[in-house]
C-alpha positions as CSV (number, residue, x, y, z in Angstrom):
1,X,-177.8,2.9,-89.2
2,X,-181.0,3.6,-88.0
3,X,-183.0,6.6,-88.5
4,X,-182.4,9.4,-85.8
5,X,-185.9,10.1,-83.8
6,X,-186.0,14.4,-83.4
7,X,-188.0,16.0,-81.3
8,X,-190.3,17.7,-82.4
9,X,-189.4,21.0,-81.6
10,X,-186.7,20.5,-84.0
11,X,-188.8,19.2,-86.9
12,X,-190.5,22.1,-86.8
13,X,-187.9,24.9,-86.4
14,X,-185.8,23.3,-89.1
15,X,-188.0,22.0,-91.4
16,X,-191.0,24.8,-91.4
17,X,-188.4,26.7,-92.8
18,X,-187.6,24.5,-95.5
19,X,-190.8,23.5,-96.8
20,X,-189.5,22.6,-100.2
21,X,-190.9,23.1,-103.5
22,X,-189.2,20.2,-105.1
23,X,-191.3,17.7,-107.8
24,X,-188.7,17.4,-110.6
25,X,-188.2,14.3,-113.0
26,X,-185.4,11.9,-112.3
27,X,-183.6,12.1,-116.2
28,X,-181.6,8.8,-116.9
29,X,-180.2,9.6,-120.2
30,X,-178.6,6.9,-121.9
31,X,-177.0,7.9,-124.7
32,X,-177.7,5.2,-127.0
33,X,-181.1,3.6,-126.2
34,X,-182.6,6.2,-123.8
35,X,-184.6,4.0,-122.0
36,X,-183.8,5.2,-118.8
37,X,-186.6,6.9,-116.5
38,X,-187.0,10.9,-115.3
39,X,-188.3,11.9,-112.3
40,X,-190.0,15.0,-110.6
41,X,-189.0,17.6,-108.7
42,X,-191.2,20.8,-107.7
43,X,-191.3,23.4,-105.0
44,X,-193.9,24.8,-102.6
45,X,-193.2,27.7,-99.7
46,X,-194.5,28.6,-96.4
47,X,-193.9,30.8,-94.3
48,X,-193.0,30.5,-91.0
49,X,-194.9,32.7,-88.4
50,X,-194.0,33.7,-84.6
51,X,-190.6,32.1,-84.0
52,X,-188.5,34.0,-81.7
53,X,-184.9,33.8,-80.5
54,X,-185.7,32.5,-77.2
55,X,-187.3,29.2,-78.9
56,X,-183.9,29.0,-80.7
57,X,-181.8,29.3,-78.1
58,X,-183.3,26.6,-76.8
59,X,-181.8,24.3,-79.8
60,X,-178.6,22.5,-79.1
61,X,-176.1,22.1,-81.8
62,X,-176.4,18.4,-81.7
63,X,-180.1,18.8,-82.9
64,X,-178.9,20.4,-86.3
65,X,-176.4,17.8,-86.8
66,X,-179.0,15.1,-86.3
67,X,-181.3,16.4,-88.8
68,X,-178.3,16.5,-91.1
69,X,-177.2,13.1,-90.2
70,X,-181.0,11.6,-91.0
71,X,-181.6,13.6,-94.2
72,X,-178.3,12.0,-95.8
73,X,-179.4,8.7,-94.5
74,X,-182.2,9.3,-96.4
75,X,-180.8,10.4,-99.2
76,X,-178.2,7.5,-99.5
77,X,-181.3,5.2,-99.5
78,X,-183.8,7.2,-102.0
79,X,-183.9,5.3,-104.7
80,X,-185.3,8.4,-107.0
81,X,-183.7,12.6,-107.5
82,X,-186.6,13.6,-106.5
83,X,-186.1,12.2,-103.1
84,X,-182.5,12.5,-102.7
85,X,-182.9,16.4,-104.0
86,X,-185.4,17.0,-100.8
87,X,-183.4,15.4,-98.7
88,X,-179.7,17.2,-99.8
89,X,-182.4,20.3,-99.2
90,X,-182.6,19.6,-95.7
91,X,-179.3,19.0,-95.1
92,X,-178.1,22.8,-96.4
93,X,-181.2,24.2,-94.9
94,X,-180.1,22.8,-91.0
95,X,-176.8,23.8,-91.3
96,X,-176.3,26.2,-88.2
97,X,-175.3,29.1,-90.4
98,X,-178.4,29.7,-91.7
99,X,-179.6,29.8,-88.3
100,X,-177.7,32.0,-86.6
101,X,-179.3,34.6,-84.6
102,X,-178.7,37.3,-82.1
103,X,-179.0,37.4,-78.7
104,X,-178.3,40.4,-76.7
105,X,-176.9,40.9,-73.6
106,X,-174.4,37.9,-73.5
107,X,-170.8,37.8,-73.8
108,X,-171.1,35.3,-77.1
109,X,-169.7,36.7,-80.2
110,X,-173.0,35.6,-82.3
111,X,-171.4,37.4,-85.6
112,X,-168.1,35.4,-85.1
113,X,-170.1,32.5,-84.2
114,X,-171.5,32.9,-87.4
115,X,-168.2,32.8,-89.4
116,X,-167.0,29.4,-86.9
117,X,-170.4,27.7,-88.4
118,X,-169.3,28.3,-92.1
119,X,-166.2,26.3,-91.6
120,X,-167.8,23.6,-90.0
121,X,-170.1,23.4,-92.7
122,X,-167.6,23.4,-95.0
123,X,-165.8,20.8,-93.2
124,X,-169.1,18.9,-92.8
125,X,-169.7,19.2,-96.6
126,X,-166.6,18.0,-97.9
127,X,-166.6,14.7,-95.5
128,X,-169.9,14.0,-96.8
129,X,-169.3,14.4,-100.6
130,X,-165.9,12.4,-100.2
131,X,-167.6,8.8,-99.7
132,X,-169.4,9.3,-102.7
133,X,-166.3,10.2,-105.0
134,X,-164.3,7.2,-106.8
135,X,-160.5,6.6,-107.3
136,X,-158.5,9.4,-107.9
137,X,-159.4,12.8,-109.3
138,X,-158.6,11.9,-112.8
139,X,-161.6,9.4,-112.6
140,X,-164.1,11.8,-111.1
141,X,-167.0,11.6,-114.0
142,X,-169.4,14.3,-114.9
143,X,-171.4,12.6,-116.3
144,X,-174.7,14.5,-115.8
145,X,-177.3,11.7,-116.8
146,X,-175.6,8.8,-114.6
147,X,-177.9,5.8,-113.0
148,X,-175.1,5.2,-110.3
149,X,-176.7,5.7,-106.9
150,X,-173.4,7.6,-105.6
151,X,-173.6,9.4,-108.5
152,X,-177.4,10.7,-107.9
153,X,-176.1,11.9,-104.6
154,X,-173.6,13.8,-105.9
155,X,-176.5,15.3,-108.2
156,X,-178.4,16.3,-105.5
157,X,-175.8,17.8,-103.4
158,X,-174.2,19.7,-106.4
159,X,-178.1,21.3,-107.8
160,X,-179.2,22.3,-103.8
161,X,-175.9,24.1,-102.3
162,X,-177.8,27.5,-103.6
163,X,-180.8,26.9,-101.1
164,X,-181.9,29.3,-98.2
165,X,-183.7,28.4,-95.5
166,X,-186.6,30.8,-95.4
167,X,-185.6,30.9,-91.5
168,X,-182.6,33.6,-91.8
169,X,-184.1,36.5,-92.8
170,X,-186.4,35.9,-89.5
171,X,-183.3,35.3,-87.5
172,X,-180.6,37.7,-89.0
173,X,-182.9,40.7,-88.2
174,X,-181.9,39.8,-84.5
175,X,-178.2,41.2,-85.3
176,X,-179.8,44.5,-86.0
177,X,-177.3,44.8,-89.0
178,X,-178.1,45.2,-92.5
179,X,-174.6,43.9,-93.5
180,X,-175.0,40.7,-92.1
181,X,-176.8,39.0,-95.2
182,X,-178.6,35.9,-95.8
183,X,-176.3,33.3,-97.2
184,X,-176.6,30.0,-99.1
185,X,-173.8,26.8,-99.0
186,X,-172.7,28.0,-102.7
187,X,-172.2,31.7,-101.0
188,X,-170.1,29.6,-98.6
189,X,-167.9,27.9,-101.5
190,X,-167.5,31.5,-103.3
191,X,-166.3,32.6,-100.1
192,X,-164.2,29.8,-99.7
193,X,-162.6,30.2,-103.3
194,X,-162.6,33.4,-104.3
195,X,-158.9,34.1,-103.6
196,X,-158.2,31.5,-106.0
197,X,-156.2,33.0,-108.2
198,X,-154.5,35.2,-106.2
199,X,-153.4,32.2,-104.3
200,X,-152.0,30.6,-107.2
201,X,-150.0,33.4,-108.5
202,X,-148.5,33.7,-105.0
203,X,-150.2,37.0,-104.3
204,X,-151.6,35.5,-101.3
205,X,-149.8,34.0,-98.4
206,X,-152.0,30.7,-96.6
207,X,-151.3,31.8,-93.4
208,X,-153.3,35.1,-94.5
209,X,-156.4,33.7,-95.2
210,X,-159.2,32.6,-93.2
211,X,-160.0,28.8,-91.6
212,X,-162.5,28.6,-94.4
213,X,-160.6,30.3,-96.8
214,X,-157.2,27.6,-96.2
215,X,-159.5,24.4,-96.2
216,X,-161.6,25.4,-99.4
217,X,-158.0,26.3,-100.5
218,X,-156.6,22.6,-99.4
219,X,-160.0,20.5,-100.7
220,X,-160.3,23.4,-103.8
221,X,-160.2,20.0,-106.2
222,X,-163.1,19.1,-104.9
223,X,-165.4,22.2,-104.6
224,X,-164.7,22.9,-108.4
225,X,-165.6,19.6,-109.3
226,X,-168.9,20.1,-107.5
227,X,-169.0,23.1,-109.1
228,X,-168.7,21.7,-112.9
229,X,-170.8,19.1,-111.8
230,X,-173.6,21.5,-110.5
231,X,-173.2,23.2,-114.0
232,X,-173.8,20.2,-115.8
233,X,-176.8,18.9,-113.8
234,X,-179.0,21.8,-113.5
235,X,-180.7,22.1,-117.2
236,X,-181.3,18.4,-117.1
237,X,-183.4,18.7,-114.0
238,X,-184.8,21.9,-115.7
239,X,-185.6,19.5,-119.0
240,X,-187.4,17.1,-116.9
241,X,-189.5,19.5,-115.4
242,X,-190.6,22.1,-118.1
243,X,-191.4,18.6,-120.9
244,X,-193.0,15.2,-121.3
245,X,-189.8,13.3,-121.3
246,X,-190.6,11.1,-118.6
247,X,-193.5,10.1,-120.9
248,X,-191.7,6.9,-122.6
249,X,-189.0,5.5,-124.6
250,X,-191.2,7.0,-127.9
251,X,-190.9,10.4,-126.5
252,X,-187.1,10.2,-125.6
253,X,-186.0,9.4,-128.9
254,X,-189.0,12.1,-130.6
255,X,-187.4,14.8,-128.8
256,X,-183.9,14.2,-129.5
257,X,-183.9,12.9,-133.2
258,X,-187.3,14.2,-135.0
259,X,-190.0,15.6,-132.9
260,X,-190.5,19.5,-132.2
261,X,-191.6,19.4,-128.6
262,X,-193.4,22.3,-126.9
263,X,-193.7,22.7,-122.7
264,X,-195.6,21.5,-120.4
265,X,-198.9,23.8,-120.5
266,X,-200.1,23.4,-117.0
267,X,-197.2,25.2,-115.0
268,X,-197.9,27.9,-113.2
269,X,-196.2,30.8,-112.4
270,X,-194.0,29.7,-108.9
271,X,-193.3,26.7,-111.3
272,X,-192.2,28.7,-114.0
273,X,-190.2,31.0,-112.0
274,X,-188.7,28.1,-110.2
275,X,-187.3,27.1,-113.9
276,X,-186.0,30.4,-114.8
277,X,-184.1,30.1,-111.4
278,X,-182.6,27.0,-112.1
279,X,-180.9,28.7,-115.7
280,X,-179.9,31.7,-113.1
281,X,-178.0,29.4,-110.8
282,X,-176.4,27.9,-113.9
283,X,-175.1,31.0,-115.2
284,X,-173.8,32.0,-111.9
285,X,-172.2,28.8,-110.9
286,X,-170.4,29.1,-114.1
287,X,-169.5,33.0,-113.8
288,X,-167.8,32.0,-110.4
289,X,-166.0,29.3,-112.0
290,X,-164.5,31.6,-114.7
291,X,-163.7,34.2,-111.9
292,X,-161.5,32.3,-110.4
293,X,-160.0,30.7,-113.3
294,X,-161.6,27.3,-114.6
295,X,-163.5,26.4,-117.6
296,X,-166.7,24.4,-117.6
297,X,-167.3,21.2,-119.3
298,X,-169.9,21.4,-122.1
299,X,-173.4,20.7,-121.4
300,X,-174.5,17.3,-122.5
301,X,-175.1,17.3,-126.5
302,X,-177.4,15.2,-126.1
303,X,-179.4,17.4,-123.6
304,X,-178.6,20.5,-125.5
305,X,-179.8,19.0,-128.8
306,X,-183.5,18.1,-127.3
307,X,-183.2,22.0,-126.1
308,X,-182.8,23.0,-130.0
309,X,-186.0,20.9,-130.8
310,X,-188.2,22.8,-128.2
311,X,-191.2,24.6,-130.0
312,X,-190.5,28.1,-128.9
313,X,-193.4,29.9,-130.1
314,X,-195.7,27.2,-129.4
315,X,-194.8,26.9,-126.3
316,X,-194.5,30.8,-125.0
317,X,-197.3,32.2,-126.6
318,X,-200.1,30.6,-125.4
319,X,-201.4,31.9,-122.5
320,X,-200.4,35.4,-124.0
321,X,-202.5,34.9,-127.2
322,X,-205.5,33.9,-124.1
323,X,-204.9,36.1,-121.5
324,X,-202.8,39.0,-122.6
325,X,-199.0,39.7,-122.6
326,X,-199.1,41.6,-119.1
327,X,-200.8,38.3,-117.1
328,X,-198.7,37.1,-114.3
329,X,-197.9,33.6,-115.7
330,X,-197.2,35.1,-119.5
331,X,-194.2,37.5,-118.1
332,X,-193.3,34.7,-115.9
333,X,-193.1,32.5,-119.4
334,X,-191.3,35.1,-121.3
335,X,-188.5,35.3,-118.8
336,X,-187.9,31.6,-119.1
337,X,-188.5,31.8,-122.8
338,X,-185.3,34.5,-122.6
339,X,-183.0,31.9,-120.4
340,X,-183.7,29.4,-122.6
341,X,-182.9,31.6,-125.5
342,X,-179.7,32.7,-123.8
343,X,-178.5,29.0,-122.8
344,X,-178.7,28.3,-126.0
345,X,-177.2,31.1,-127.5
346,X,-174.2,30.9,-125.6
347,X,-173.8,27.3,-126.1
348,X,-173.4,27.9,-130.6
C-alpha cells in the first residue's frame, strides 16, 4: 500500500500536537547469548500556539483516519522500536477523541460525540492489534524481549496507549466543562473494563452497559493481554534508556552476570522524568489489572536481575554531591532512584 499524501493542514493540527519525545533503545534480549541489539527512544514537547475551533472544524473525519492509516504503515515497515514507538504515538494521538471540541450554537451533541469516538477507537484498536496476534489465545507470547517484527508492533502499541495529545486540553476548554477531562487510549480500555468483575459475577446485565463497555466486554481477552503485555514491556524500554546496554555483547553479559552498572550521566531532567513516568504507567497498568481481577506475569528475570546490579548510589548521587540536593535534575533523579527502589522491592 502506498503511503497516504495529507495535507498539510492536517500534518500540522495532528502532529504539532504530538511532537514526541521518543529516543529509546530497541532491547533484543536473548536469553542465552544476548547478542541482540537495543534501540532509543526519547521525548521532546512543544507547544502548540493559536489553534482555534474554527480551523478544526474545518478537519473531516477521513483526515484522522488517514493519518492513522499511514502511521501504522509505517510502523509495520520500521524495522527498529524506536520507530514503530513514534509511529503507534501518532496513531493514539489522531484518534478523534482526543480531538474533540466544542462548538456552540449547533444542534451536534459534541459531548456524545465524544463518547461515539471512544468506541470507534476501540473498535479501530482492536482490528489493528488482531493482525498482529498468532493462533489461538493460548499461544499469545509475552515475551517482552521478542525480535519478531509483529511482535515489536505489538510492543509499541501496548507501551503508547497512555499517550495524550497535547491538543485536548486546547480543545476540551471549548466545552466550558471542567468534567469533561483529558483522556488517553489506556483511560479508554479502563473505561472499557472496569465492570469486569461485576460482569462476571452476573451483577451486571450486557444489555446495561455501554457500546464501549459490551465490545471491551466481548474482545476483554484481548485488552488484558495488551494489558500484561504493556506491563511486561515498559521497564525494558526504561532499561534501554537510563544504561549502556546498547553498548555491545561485553556489556550485555557485564550487566547481567558480573558487572555493577551505574546510569547514564548525561540525562537531563525531562529525560529523567520521562523514566520515572514509564515506572508510573507500569504500576498503574498493573493496579487496573488487579482491579478487575487478573494477575500479571512476572517481569523478565533476566531484565530484573540487570536491575539488581544497578549502582544505586553511584548513580543517584552525583549531581547531588555537585550541585546540591535541591537542583532540579537531582530531585528529578531521586524520584527515579525511589521507582526503581520500589520496582524492585515489590518484585522480592
Amino acid at each position: 500500500m502506498k503511503p497516504l499524501i495529507l495535507s498539510t493542514f492536517v500534518v500540522t493540527v495532528l502532529l504539532s500536537g504530538c511532537s514526541v519525545k521518543n529516543k529509546m533503545n530497541d532491547m533484543h534480549d536473548d536469553t542465552r547469548n544476548m547478542r541482540q541489539q537495543t534501540s532509543k527512544l526519547g521525548e521532546t514537547t512543544d507547544d502548540m500556539k493559536d489553534l482555534t475551533s474554527v480551523m478544526f472544524t474545518t478537519m473531516k473525519p477521513k483526515d484522522a483516519a488517514q493519518m492513522r492509516q499511514q502511521a501504522i504503515e509505517l510502523m509495520e515497515k520500521a524495522k527498529s522500536l524506536t520507530k514503530k514507538t513514534l509511529e503507534a504515538t501518532k496513531f493514539f494521538y489522531s484518534f478523534e477523541f482526543q480531538l474533540s471540541h466544542n462548538v456552540e450554537n449547533t444542534e451536534i451533541d459534541y459531548v456524545a460525540l465524544r463518547e461515539d469516538h471512544k468506541f470507534e477507537a476501540m473498535i479501530e484498536f482492536l482490528k489493528t492489534t488482531k493482525e498482529y496476534l498468532k493462533g489461538s489465545e493460548r499461544k499469545w507470547s509475552l515475551n517482552s524481549t521478542s525480535k519478531s517484527n509483529e511482535m515489536k508492533n505489538l510492543y509499541a502499541l501496548a507501551a503508547t496507549m497512555h499517550k495524550k495529545n497535547s491538543l485536548q486540553q486546547k480543545l476540551l476548554a471549548t466545552f466550558h466543562d471542567e468534567n469533561i477531562k483529558e483522556i488517553s487510549f489506556f483511560d479508554v480500555v479502563k473505561e472499557g473494563l472496569d465492570k469486569n468483575i461485576a460482569m462476571n459475577a452476573g451483577e451486571v446485565n450486557r444489555e446495561d452497559l455501554s457500546r464501549l463497555e459490551q465490545e471491551s466486554f466481548r474482545e476483554k481477552n484481548i485488552l488484558i493481554y495488551m494489558l500484561k503485555l504493556r506491563y511486561k514491556v515498559l521497564p525494558v524500554i526504561a532499561l534501554a534508556r537510563m544504561s549502556h546496554i546498547e553498548d555491545g555483547l561485553l556489556e550485555k553479559i557485564d550487566m547481567l552476570y558480573t558487572k555493577k552498572w551505574d546510569m547514564k550521566s548525561n540525562l537531563n531532567t525531562e529525560e529523567l522524568d520521562y523514566l520515572s513516568d514509564i515506572f508510573d504507567q507500569q504500576e498503574m497498568t498493573k493496579n487496573f489489572l488487579e482491579s478487575i481481577g487478573e494477575n500479571v506475569e512476572a517481569v523478565d528475570k533476566k531484565v530484573l536481575k540487570i536491575y539488581r546490579h544497578m549502582d544505586m548510589k553511584k548513580s543517584f548521587y552525583s549531581e547531588v554531591k555537585t550541585n546540591g540536593a535541591d537542583s532540579e535534575n537531582a530531585r528529578a533523579q531521586m524520584k527515579l532512584k525511589a521507582h526503581i527502589e520500589h520496582f524492585l522491592q515489590a518484585r522480592k
